[in-house]
Backbone as ProteinMPNN parsed JSONL, in Angstrom:
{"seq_chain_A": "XXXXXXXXXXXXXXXXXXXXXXXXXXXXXXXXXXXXXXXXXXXXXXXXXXXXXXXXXXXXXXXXXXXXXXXXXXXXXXXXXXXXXXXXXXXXXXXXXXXXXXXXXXXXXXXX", "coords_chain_A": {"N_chain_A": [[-57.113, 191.129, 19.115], [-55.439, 192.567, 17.111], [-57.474, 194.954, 16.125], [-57.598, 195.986, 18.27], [-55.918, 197.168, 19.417], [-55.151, 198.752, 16.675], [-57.81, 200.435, 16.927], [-57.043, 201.65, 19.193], [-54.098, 203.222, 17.96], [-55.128, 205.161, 15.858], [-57.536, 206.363, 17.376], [-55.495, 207.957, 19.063], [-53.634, 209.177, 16.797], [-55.792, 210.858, 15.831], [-56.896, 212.448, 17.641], [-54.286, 213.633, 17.295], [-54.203, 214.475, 15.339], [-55.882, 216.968, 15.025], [-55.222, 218.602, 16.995], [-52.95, 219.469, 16.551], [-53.382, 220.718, 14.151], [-55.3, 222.392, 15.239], [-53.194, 223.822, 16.64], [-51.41, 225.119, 14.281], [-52.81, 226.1, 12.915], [-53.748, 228.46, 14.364], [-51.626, 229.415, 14.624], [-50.66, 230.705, 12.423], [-52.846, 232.226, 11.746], [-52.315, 234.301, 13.75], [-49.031, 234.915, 13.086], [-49.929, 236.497, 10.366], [-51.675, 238.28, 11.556], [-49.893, 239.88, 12.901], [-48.21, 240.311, 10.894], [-49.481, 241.876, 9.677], [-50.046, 244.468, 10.807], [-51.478, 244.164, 13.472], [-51.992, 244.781, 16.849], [-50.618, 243.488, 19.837], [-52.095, 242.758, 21.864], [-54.811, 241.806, 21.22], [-54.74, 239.06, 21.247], [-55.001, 238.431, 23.734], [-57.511, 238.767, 24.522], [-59.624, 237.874, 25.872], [-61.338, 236.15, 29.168], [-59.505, 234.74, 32.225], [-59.115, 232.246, 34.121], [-58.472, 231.426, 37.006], [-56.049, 229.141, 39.109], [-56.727, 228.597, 41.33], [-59.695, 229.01, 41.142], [-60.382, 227.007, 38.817], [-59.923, 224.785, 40.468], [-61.688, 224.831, 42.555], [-63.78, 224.334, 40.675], [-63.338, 221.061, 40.208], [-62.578, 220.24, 42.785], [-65.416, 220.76, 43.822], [-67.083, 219.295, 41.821], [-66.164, 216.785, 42.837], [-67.081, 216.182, 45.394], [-69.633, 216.488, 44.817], [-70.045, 214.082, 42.735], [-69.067, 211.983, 44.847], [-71.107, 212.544, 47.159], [-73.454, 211.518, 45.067], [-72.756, 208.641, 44.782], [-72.528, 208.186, 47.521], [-75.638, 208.531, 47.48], [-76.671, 206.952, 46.011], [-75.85, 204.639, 46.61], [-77.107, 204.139, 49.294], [-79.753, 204.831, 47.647], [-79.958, 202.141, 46.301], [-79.878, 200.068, 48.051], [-82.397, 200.132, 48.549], [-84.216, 198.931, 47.072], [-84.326, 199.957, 44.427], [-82.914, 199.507, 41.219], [-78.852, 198.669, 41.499], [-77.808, 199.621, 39.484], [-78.68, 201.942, 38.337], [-79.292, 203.575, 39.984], [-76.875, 204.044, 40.885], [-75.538, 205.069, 38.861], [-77.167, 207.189, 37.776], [-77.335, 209.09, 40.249], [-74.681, 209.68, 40.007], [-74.481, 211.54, 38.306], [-76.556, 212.987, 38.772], [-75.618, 214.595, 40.89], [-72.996, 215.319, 40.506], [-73.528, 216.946, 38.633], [-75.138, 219.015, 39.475], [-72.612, 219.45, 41.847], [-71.397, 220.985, 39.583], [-72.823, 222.955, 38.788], [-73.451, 224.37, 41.061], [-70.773, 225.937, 41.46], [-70.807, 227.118, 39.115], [-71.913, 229.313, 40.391], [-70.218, 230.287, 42.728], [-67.866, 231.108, 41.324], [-68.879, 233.147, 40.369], [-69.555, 234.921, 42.509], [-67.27, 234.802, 43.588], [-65.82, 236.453, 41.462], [-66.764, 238.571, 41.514], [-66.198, 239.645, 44.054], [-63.637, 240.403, 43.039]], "CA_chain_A": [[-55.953, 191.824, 19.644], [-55.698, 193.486, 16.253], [-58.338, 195.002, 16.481], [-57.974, 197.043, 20.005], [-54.248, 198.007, 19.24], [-55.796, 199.845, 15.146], [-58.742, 201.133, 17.296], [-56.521, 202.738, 19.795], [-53.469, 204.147, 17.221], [-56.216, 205.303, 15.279], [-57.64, 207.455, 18.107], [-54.491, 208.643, 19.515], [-54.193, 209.696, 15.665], [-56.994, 212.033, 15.705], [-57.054, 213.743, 18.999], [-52.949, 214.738, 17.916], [-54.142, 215.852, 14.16], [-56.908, 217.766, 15.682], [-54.616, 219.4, 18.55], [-52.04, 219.931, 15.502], [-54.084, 221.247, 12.815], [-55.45, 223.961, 15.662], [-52.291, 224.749, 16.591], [-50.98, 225.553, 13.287], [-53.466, 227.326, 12.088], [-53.753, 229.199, 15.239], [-49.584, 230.184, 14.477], [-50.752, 231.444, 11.167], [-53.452, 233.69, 11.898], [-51.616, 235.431, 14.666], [-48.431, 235.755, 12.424], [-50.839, 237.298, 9.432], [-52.444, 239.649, 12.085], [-48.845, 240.615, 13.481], [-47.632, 240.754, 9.733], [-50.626, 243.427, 8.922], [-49.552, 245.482, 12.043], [-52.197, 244.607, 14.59], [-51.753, 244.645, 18.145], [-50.579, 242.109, 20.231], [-52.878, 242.718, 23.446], [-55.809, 241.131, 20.448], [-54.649, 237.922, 21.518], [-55.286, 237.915, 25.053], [-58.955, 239.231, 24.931], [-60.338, 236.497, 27.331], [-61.18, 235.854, 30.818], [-58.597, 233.94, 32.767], [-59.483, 231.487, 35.475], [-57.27, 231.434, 37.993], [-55.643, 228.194, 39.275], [-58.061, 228.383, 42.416], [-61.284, 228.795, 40.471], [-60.272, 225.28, 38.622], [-59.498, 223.741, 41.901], [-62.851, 225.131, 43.422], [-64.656, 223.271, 40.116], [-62.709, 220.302, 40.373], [-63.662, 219.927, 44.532], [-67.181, 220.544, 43.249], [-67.55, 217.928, 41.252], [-65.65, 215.783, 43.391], [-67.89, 216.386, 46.082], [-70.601, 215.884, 43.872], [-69.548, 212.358, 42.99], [-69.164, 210.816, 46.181], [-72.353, 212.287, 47.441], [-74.073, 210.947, 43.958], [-72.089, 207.601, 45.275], [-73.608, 207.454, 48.832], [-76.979, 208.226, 47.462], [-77.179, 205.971, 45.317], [-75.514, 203.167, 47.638], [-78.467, 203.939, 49.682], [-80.858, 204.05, 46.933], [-79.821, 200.665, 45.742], [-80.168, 199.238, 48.628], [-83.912, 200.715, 49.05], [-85.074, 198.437, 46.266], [-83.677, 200.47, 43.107], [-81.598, 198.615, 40.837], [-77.917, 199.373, 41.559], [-76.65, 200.296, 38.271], [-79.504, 202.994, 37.799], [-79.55, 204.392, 41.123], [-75.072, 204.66, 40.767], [-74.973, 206.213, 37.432], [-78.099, 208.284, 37.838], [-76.721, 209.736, 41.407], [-73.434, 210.151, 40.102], [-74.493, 212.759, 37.02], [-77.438, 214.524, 39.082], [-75.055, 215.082, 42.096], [-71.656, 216.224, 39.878], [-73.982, 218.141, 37.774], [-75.452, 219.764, 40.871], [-71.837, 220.482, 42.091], [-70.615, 221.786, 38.566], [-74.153, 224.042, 39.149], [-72.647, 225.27, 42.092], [-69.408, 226.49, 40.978], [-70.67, 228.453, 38.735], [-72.096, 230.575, 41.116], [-69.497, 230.317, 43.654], [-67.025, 231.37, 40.569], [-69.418, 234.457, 40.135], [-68.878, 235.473, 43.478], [-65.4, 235.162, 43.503], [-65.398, 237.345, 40.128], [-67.514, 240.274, 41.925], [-65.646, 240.472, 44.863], [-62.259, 241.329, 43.004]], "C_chain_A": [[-55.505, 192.937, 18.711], [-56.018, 194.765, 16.22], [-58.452, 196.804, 17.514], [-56.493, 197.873, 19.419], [-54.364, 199.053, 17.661], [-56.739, 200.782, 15.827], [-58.149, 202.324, 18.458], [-55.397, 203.839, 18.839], [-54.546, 204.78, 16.331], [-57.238, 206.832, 16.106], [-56.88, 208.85, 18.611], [-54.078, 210.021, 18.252], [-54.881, 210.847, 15.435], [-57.135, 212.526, 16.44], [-55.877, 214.46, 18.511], [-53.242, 215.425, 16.643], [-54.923, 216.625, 14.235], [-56.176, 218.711, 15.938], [-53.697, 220.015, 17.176], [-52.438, 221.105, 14.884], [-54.596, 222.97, 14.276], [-54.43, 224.728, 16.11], [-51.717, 225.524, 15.598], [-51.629, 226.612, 12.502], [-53.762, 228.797, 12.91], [-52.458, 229.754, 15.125], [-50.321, 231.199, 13.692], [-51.322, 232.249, 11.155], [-52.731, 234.531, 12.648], [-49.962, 236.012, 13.419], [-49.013, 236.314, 11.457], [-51.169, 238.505, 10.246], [-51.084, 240.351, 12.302], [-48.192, 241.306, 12.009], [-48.575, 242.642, 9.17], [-50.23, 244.531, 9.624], [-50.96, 245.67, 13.198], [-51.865, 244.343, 15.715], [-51.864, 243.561, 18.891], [-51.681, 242.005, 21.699], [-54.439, 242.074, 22.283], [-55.755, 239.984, 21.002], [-54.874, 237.359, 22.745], [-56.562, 238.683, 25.759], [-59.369, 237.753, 25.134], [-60.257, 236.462, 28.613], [-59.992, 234.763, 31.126], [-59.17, 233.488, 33.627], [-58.324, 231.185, 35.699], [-56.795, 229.82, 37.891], [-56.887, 227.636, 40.356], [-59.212, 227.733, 41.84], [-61.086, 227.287, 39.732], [-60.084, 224.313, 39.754], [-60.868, 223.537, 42.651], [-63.637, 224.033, 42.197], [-64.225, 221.974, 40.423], [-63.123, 219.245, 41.559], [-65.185, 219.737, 44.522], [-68.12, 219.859, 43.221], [-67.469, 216.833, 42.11], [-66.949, 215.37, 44.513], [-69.261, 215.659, 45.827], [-71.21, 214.465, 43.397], [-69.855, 211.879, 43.666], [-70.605, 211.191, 46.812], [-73.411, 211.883, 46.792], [-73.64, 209.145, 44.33], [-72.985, 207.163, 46.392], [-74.996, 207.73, 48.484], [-77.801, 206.983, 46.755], [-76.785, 204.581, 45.606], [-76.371, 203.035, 48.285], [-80.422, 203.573, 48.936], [-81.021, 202.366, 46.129], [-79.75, 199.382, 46.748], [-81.664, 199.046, 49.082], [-84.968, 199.875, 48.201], [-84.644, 198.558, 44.531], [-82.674, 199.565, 42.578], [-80.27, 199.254, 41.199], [-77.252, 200.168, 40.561], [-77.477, 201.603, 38.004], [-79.344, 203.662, 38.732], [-77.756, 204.83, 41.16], [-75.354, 205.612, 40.02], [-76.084, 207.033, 37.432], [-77.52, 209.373, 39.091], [-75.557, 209.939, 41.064], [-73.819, 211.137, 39.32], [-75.71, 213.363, 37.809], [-76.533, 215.269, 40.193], [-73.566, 215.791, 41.498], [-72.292, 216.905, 39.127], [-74.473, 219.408, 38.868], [-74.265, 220.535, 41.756], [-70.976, 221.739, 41.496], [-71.297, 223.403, 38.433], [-73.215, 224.975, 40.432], [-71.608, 225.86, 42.116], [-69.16, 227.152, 40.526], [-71.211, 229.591, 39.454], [-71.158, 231.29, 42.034], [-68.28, 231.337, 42.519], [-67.421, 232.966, 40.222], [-68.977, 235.328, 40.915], [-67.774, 235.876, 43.815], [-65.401, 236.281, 42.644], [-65.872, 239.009, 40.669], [-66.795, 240.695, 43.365], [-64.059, 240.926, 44.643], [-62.748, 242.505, 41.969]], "O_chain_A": [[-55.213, 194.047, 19.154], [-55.185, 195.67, 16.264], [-58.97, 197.92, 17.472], [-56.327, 199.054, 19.115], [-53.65, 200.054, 17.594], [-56.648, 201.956, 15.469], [-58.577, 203.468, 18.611], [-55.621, 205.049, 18.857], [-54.389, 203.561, 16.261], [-57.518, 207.913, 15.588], [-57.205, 210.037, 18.637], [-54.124, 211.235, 18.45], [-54.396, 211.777, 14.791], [-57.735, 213.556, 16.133], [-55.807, 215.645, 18.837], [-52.859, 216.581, 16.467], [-54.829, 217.371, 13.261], [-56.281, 219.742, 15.273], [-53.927, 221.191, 16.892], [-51.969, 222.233, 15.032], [-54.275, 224.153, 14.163], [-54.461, 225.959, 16.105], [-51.455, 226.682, 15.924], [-51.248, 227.542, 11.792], [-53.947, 229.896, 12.388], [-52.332, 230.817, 15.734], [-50.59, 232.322, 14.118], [-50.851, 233.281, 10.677], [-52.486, 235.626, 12.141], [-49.825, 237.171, 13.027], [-48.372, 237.364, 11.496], [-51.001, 239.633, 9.781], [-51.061, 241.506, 11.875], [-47.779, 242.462, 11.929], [-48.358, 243.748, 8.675], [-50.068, 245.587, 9.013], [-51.398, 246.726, 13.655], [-51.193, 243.312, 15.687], [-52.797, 242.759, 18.834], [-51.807, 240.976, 22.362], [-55.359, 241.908, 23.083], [-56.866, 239.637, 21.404], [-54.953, 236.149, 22.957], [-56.704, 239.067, 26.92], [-59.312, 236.766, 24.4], [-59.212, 236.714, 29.213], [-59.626, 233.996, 30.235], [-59.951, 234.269, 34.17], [-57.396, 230.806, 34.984], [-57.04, 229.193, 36.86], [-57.656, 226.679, 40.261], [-59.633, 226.578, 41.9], [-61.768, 226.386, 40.221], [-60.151, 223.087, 39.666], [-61.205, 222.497, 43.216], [-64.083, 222.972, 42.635], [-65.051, 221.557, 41.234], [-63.644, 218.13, 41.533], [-65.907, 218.878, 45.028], [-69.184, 219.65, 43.804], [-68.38, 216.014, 42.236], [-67.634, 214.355, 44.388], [-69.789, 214.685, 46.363], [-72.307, 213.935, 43.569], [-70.872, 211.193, 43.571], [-71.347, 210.231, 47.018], [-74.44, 211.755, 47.455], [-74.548, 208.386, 43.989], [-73.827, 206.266, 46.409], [-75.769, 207.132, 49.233], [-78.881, 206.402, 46.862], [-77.224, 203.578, 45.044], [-76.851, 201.902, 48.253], [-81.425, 202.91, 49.201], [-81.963, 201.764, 45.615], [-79.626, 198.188, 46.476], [-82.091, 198.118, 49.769], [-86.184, 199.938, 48.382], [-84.631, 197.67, 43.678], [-81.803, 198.982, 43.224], [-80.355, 200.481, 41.264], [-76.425, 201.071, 40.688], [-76.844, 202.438, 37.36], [-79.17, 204.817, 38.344], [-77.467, 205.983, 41.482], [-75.435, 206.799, 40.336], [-75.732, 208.009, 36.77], [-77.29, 210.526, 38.727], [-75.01, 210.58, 41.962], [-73.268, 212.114, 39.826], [-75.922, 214.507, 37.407], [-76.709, 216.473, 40.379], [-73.103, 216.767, 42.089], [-71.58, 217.817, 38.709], [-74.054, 220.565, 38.861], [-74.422, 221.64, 42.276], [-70.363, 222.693, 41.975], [-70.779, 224.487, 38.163], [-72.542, 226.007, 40.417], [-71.504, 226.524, 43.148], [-68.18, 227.887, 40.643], [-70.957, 230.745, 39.111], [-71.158, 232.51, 42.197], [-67.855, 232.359, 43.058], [-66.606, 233.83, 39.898], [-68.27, 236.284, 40.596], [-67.359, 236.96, 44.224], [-64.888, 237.268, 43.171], [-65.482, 240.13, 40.343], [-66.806, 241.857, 43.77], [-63.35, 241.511, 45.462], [-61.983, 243.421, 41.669]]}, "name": "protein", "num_of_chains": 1, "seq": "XXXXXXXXXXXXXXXXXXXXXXXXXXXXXXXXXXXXXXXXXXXXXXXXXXXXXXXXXXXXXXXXXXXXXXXXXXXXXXXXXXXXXXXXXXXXXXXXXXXXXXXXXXXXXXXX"}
């Protein structure tokens, strides 16, 4: 019981001094650059994905899943063990829709 309750504070732990530590240091460079006098439009060189385009991966996957789900409910009934034919059909079929997304995401990007 120990044990599980050290192994979880312990985790929790390290994902927040992670998340911390990049925030902080992420403050510091930007005030240094602002202190030197560089421009604040530096900071928002990056693509943006919309709200959509995460929604469209998201569906994707989802998609992905459940038809990785029924194939592999069918392949496990075909003879295949079940646990190989689940978890194999779930990661070729959400990888297959994450595949698809990015193209679909391309598209989107070329027709604005």
């Amino acid at each position: 019981m120990a044990e599980t309750i050290l192994v979880t504070l312990i985790i929790f732990s390290s994902i927040f001094g992670v998340i911390f530590t990049f925030l902080t240091t992420r403050n510091k460079e930007r005030l240094a650059l602002i202190e030197n006098g560089a421009d604040a439009k530096l900071f928002n060189s990056g693509k943006k994905y919309s709200f959509g385009q995460f929604i469209l991966n998201l569906a994707l996957l989802a998609i992905g899943v459940g038809v990785g789900v029924l194939v592999g409910a069918m392949l496990g009934n075909g003879g295949m063990e079940e646990d190989v034919a689940f978890s194999s059909c779930i990661f070729i079929f959400g990888g297959i829709g994450l595949f698809a997304s990015v193209f679909l995401n391309r598209k989107l990007d070329k027709e604005e």
